[in-house]
C-alpha atoms as a printed R data frame, in Angstrom:
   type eleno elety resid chain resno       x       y       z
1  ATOM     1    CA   UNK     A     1 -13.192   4.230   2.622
2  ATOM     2    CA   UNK     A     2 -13.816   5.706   6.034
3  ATOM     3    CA   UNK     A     3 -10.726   4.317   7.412
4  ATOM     4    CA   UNK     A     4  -8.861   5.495   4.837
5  ATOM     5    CA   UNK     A     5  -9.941   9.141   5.596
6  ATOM     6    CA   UNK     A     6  -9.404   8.385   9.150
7  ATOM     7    CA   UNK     A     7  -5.817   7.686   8.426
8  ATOM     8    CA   UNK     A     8  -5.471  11.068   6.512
9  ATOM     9    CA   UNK     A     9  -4.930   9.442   2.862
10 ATOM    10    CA   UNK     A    10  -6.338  10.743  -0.264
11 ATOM    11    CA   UNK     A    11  -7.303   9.092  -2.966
12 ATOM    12    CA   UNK     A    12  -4.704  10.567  -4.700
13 ATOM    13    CA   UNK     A    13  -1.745   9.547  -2.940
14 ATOM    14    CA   UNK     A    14  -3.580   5.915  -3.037
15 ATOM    15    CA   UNK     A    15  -3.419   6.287  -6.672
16 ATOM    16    CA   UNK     A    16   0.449   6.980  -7.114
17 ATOM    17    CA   UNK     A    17   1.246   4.626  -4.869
18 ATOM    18    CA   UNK     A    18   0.069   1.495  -6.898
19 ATOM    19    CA   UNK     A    19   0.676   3.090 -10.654
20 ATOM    20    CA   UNK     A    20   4.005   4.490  -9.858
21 ATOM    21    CA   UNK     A    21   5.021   2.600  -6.556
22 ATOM    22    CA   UNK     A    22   8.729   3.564  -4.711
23 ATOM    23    CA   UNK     A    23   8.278  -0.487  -3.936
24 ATOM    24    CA   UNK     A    24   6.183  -3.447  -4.466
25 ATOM    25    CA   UNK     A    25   7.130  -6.270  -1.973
26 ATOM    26    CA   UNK     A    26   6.304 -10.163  -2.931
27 ATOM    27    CA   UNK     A    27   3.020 -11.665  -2.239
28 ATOM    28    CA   UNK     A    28   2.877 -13.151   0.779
29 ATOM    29    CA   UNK     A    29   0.586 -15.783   2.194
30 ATOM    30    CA   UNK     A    30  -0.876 -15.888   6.116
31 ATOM    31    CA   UNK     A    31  -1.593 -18.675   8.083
32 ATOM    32    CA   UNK     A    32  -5.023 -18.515   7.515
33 ATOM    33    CA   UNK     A    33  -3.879 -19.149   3.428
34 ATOM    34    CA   UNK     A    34  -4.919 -15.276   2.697
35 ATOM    35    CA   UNK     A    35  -2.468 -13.489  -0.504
36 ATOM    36    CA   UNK     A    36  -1.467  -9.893   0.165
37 ATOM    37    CA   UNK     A    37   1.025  -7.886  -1.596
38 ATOM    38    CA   UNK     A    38   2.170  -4.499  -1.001
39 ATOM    39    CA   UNK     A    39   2.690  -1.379  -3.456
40 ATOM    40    CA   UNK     A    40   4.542   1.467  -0.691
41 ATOM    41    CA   UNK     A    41   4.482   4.834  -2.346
42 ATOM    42    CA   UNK     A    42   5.775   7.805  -1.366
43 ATOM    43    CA   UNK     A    43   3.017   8.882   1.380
44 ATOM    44    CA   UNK     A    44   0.501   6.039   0.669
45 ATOM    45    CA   UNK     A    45   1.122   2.152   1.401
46 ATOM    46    CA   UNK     A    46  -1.658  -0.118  -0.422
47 ATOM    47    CA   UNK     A    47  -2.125  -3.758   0.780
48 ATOM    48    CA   UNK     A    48  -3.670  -5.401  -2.001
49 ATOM    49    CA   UNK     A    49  -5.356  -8.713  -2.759
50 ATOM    50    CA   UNK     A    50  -3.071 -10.153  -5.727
51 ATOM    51    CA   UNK     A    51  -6.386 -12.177  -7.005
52 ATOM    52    CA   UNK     A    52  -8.685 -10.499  -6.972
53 ATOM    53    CA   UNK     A    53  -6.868  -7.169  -7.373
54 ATOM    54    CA   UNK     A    54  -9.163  -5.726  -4.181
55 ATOM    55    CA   UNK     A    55  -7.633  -3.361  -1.784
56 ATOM    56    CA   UNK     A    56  -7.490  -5.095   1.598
57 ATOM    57    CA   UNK     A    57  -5.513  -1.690   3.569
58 ATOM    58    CA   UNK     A    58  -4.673   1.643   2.891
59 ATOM    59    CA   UNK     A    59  -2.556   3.628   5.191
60 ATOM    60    CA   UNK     A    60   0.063   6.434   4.667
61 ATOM    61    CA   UNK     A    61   4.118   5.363   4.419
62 ATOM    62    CA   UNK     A    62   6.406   6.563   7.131
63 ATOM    63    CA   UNK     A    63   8.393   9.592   5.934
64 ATOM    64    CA   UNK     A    64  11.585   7.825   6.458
65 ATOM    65    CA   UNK     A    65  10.745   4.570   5.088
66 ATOM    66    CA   UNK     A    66  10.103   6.623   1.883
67 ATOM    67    CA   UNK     A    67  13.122   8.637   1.854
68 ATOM    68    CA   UNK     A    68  15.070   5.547   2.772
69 ATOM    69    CA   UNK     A    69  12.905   3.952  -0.777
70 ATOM    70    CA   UNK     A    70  14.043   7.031  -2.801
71 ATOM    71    CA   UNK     A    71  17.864   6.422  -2.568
């Protein structure tokens, strides 16, 4: 949670970005065997755990990445 306020996102913007996400890439899988999938929104980018459905990162979307998203 701290981190998240350290990047400058609000719970808000974490909200819209995984109900009504710009994108949601594929899960992917590190080579430690670790699933993460990503919901980018339009000023929030959640990392999430796809089983368990935990939030592994929070941080906010580049401005151009999301207006690049929106076309």
């Amino acid at each position: 949670m701290s981190r998240k306020v350290e990047r400058g996102v609000r719970s808000v913007d974490e909200l819209q970005a995984l109900k009504n996400p710009l994108k949601v890439n594929d899960i992917v899988v590190d080579k430690l065997g670790r699933k993460s999938q990503k919901f980018i929104g339009e000023k929030a980018t959640v990392a999430i755990n796809p089983d368990t459905g935990k939030i592994i990162s929070v941080y906010p979307t580049s401005t151009k990445l999301a207006e690049r998203l929106k076309k």
